[in-house]
Residue frames as qw, qx, qy, qz and C-alpha x, y, z in Angstrom:
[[0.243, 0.163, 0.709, 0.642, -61.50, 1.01, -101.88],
 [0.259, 0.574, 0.186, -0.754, -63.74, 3.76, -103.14],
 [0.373, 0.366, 0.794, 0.310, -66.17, 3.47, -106.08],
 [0.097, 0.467, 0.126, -0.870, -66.93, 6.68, -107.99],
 [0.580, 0.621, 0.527, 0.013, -69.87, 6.88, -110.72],
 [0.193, -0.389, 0.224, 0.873, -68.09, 9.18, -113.24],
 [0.526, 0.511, 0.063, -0.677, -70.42, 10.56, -116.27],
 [0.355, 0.256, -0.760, -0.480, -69.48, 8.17, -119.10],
 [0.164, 0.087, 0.927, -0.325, -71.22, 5.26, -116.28],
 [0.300, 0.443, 0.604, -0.590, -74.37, 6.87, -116.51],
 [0.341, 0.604, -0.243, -0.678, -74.14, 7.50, -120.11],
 [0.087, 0.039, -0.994, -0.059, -72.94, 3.43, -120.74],
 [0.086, 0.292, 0.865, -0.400, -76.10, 2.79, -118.56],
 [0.584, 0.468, 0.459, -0.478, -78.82, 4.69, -120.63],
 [0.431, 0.401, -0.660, -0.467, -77.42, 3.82, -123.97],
 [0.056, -0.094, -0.986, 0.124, -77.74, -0.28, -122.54],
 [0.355, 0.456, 0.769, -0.273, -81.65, 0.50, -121.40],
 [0.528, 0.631, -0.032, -0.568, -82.74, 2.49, -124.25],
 [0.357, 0.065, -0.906, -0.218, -81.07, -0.98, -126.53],
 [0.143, 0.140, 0.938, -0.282, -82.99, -2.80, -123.97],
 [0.550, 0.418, 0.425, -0.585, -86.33, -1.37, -125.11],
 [0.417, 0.305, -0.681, -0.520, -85.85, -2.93, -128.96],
 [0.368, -0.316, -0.861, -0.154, -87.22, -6.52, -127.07],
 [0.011, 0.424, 0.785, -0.452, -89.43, -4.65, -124.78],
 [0.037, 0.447, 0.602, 0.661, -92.48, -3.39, -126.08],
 [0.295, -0.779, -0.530, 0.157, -93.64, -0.99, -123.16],
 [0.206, 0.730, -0.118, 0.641, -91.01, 2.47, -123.77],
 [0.432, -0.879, -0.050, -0.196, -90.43, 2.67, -120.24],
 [0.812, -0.093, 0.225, 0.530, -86.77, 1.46, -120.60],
 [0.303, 0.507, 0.095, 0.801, -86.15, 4.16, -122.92],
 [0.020, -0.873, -0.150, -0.463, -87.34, 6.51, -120.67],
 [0.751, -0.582, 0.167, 0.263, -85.08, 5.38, -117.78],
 [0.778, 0.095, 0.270, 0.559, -82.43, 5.26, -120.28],
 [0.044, 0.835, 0.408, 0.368, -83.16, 8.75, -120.84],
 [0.309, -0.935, 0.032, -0.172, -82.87, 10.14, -117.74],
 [0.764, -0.450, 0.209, 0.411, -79.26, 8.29, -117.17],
 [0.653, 0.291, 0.143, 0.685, -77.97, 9.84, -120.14],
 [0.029, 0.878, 0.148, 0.454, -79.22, 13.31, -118.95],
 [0.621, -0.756, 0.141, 0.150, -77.71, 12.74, -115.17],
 [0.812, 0.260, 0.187, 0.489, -74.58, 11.48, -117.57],
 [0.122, 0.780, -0.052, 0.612, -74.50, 15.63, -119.32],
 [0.403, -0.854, -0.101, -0.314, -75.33, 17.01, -115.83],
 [0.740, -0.584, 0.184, 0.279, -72.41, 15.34, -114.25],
 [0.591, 0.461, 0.232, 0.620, -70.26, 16.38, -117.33],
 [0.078, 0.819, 0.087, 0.562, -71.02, 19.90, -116.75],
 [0.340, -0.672, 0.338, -0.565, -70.60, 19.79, -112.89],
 [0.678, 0.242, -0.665, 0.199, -68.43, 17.14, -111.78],
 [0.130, 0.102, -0.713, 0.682, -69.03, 17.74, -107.87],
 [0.672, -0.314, -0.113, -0.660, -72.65, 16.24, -107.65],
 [0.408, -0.382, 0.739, -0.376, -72.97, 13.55, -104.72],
 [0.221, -0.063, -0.931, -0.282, -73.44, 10.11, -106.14],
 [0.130, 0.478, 0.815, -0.300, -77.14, 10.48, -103.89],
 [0.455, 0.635, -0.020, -0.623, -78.24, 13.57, -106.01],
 [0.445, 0.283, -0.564, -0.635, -77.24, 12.05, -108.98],
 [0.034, 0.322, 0.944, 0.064, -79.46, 8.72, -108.02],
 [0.145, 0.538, 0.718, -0.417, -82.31, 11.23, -107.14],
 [0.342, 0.530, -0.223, -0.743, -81.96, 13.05, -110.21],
 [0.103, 0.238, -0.833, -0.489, -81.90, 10.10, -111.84],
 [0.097, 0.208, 0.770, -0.596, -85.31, 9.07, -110.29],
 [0.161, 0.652, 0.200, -0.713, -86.88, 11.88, -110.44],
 [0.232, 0.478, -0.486, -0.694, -86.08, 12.24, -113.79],
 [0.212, -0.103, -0.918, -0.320, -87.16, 8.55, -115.18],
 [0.167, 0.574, 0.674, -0.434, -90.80, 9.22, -113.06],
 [0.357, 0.624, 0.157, -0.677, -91.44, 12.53, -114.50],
 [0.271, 0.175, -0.792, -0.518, -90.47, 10.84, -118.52],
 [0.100, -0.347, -0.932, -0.045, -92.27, 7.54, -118.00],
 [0.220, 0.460, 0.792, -0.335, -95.00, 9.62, -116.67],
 [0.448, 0.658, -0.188, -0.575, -95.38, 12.93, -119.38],
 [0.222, 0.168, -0.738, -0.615, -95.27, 9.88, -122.05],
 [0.137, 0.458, 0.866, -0.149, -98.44, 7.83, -120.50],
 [0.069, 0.569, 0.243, -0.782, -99.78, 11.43, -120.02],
 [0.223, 0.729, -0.075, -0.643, -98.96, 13.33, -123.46],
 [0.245, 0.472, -0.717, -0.451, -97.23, 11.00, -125.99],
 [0.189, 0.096, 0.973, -0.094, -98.61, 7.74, -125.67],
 [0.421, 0.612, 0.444, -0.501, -102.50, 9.32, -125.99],
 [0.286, 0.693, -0.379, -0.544, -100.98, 10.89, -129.64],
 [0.093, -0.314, 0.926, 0.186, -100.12, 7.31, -130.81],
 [0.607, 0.370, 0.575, -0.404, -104.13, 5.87, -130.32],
 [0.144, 0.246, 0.857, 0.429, -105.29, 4.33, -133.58],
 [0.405, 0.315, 0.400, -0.759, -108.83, 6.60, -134.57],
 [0.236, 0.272, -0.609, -0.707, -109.43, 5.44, -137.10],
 [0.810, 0.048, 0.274, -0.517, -112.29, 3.17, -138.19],
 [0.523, 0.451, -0.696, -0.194, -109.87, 0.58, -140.04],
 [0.255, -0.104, -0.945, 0.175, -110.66, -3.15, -139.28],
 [0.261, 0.162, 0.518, -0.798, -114.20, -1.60, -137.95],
 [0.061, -0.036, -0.542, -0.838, -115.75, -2.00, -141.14],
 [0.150, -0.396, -0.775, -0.469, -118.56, -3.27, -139.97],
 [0.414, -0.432, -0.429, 0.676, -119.25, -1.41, -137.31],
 [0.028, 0.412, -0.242, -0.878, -119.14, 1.56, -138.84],
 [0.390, 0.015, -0.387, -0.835, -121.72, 0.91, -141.76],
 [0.214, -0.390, -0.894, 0.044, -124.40, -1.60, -140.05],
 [0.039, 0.690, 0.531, -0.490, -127.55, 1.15, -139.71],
 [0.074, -0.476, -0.095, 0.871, -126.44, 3.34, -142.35],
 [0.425, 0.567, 0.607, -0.359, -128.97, 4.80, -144.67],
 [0.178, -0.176, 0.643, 0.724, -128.41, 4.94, -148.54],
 [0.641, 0.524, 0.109, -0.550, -130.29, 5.27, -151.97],
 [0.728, 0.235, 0.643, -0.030, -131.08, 2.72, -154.16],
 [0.119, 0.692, -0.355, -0.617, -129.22, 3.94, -157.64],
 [0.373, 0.170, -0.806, -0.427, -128.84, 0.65, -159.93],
 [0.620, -0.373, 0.431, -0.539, -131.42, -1.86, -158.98],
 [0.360, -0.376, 0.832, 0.191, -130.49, -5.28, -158.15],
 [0.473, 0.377, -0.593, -0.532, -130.46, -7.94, -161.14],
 [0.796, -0.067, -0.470, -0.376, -130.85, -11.10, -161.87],
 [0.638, -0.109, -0.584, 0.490, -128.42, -12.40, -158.72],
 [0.391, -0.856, -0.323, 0.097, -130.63, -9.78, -156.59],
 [0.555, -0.491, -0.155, 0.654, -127.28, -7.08, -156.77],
 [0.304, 0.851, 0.347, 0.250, -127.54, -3.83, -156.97],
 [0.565, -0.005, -0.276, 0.778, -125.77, -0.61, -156.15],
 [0.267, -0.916, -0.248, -0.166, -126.68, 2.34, -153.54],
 [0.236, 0.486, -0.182, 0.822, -125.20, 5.76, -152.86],
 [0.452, -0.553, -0.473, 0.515, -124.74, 7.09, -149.36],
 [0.130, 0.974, 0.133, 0.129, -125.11, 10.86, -148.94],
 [0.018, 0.791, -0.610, -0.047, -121.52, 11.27, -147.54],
 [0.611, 0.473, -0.625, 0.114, -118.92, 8.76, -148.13],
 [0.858, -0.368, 0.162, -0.318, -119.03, 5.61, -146.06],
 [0.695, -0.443, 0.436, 0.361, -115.33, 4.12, -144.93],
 [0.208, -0.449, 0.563, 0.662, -113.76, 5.85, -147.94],
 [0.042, 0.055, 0.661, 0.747, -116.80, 5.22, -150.53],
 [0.439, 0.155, 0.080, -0.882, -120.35, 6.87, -151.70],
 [0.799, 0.084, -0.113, -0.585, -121.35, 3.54, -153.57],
 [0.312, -0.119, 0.935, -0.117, -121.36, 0.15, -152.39],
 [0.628, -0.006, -0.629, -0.459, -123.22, -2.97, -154.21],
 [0.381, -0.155, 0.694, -0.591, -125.71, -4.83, -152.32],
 [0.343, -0.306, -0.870, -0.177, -128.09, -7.86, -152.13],
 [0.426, -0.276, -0.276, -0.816, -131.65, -7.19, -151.52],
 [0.048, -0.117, -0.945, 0.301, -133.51, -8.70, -148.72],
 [0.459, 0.540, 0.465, -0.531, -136.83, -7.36, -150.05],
 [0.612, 0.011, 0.677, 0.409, -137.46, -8.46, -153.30],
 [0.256, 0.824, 0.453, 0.224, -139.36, -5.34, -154.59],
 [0.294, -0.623, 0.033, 0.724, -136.64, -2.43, -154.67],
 [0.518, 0.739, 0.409, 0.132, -136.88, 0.28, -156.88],
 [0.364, 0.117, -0.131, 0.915, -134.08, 3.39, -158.17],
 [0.048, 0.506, -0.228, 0.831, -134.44, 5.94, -155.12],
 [0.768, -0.479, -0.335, -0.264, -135.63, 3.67, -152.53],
 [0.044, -0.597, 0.699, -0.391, -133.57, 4.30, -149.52],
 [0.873, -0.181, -0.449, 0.058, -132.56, 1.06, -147.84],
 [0.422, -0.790, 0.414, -0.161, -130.82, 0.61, -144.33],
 [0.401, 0.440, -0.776, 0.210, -127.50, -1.69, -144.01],
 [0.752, -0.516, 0.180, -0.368, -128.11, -4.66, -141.70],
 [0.882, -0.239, 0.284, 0.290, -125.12, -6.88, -142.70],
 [0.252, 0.711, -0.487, -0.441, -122.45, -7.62, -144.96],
 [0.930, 0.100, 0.353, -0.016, -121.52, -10.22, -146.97],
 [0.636, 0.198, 0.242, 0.706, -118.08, -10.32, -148.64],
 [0.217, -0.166, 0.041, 0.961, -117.99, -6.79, -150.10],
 [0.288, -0.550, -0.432, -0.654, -121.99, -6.19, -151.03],
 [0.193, -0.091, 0.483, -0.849, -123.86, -4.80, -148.19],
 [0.200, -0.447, -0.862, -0.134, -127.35, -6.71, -147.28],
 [0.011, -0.020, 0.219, -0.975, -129.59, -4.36, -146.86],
 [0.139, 0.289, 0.864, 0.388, -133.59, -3.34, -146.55],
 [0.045, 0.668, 0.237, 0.704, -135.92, -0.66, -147.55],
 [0.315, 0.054, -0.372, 0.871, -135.97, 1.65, -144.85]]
C-alpha cells in the first residue's frame, strides 16, 4: 500500500493551520500554513516533486516566513505611541502660568508645544504665590489638573 501526498493535502493542511491561528495568538501557525499552501501551488504546477522535497520545501519555507515576520512585520506592528503613558510623558515638563489659580488653588498653563495632544492643561498650585507668566514644572497629576511648581 502506497501513500501519495497529492497537492489538494497540502493545501487542506495550510488552510487547517492558518484556522488554527484564530485561538493562537503568536502568527506562527499562519505562517506554516502558508508555506503548505505554497508547496500545495508548487506541486500543482509540477506534479513529479519527491514527497522529501516537498517536506523540505515545506520547511524551509515555514523558517524563512516565521522568521522575515519576527524580522520585518512584527517590528511594524510596535505600539509608539505615548497612549496609556500619560504620565510619563508630562512629569518634568515646563509650562507658563496663563490663568492663575483661584479660589480652589486651579489654574491653567500653556506648554510651548503641545503636550499628549494639548497646549493647556489646568493645574493645582503647590506654591501658593503664582503669578500669569510664571513658568512652573509638572511633578504629578491628579485626576486631569497637573500639580505643579514654579520652576
Amino acid at each position: 500500500m502506497s501513500f501519495q501526498i497529492l497537492y489538494w493535502h497540502w493545501i487542506v493542511l495550510g488552510i487547517g493551520l492558518m484556522l488554527l491561528e484564530i485561538v493562537l495568538p503568536s502568527f506562527t501557525a499562519l505562517w506554516f500554513g502558508a508555506a503548505a499552501v505554497i508547496v500545495g501551488i508548487l506541486l500543482l504546477l509540477m506534479p513529479d516533486l519527491s514527497g522529501t522535497l516537498q517536506i523540505v520545501l515545506w520547511t524551509s519555507l515555514s523558517a524563512l516566513l516565521t522568521w522575515a515576520w519576527f524580522k520585518y512585520l512584527k517590528p511594524l506592528s510596535i505600539d509608539r505611541t505615548k497612549a496609556g503613558l500619560s504620565r510619563e510623558a508630562i512629569i518634568g515638563e515646563v509650562g507658563q502660568v496663563i490663568s492663575v489659580p483661584n479660589a480652589e488653588r486651579k489654574g491653567v498653563l500653556r506648554f510651548p508645544a503641545p503636550v499628549l495632544g494639548a497646549d493647556e492643561w489646568q493645574f493645582i498650585s503647590q506654591d501658593e504665590e503664582l503669578s500669569s507668566g510664571d513658568r512652573v514644572r509638572v511633578i504629578d497629576l491628579s485626576g486631569n489638573a497637573l500639580i505643579v511648581t514654579k520652576a
